[in-house]
N, C-alpha and C positions, 0 to 999 in steps of 0.2 A: 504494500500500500504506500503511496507518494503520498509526501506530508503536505504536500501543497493540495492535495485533493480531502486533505482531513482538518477537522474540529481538534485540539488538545484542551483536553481535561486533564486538573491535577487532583490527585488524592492523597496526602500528606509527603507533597516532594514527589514523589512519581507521576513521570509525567503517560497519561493514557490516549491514544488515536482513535478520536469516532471516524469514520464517515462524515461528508458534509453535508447530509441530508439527515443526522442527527445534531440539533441543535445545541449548543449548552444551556440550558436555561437559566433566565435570572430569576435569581430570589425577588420576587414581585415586596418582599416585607424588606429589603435593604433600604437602609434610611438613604432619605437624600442627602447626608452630606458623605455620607460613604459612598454613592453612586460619586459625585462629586472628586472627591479622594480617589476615586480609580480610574476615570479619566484624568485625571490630573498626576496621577502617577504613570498612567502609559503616553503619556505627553512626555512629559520627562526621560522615561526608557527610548522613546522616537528621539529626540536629539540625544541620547546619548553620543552617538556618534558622529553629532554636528552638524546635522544634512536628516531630515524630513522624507523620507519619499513617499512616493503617490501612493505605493499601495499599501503603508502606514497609514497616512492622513485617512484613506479612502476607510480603513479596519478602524480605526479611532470615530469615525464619522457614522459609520455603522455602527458600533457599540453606544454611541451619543443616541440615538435612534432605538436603539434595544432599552436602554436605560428610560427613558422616554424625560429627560430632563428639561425642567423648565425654559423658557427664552435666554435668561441673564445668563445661563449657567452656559447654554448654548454657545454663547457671546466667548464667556469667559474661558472657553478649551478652544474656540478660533483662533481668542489672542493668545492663549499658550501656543500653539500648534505654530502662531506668525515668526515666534522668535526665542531663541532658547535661554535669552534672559527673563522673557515673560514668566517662566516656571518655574517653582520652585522644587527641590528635591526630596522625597519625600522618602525618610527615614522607614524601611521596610520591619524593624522592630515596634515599632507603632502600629504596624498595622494589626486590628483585633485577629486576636486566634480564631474567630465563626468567619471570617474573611479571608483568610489565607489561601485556601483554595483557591478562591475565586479570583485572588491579584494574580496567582501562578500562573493558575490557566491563561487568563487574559494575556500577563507577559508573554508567555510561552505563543500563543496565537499571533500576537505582534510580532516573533521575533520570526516565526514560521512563515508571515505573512507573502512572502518571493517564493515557498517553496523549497528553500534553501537554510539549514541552521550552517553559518558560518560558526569559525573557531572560539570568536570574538564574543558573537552570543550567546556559543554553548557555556563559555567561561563566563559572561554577565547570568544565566540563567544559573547555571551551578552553585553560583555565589550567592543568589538572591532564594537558592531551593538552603543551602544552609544558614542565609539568616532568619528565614523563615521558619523552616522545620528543626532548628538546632539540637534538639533531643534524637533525632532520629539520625543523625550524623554517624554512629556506631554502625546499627542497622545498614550501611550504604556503606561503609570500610573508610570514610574519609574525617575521624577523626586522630588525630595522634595520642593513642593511648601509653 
């Protein structure tokens, strides 16, 4: 199965391939500034590497759309998405443990978004599956015991 023809779902740091004809669905109860919080976080993960592309912006523009976010907020992830000092970085140990999947998955789907996980993202995802998941660092062989 080609990733660019697939959904990732995470389940605590493991990352899982649907099909693109299985949706990931949002938690319709996720508050709105958490919805907020996770565009604003994969706005951030998109310039990481100082350059925006179309079919980021295009996955961030859909997710803004899934989320179904207000006008302001609407506004407010264009002007992130315009320029990488609009955004602020958003510290991935903040984010709630009932959230964590769901920032994975989405990183993960951005980073998949070409079809392609370069080296660069596989080491930004890695890093952000152990800040995230840190207890289960053993379970995976990569902590230094």
């Amino acid at each position: 199965m080609n990733a660019g023809a697939c959904k990732i779902r995470a389940v605590h740091g493991q990352l899982r391939l649907l099909p693109t004809n299985e949706s990931v669905p949002m938690d319709p109860s996720l508050p709105l500034e958490a919805r907020r919080k996770l565009v604003e976080f994969l706005c951030a993960m998109a310039w990481s590497d100082f350059k925006v592309r179309d079919a980021e912006r295009a996955h961030i523009e859909r997710l803004i759309q899934r989320l179904e976010l207000p006008d302001d907020m609407v506004e407010e992830a264009k002007h992130w998405l315009s320029s990488p000092g609009n955004v602020r970085r958003i510290d991935p140990i903040e984010i709630p443990d009932d959230q964590k999947n769901l920032f994975f998955s989405e990183a993960s789907q951005l980073m998949l978004v070409d079809g392609e996980l370069h080296s660069e993202e596989a080491e930004t995802l890695d890093l952000l599956r152990r800040l995230l998941f840190p207890s289960e660092e053993d379970e995976y062989g990569t902590s230094e015991a």
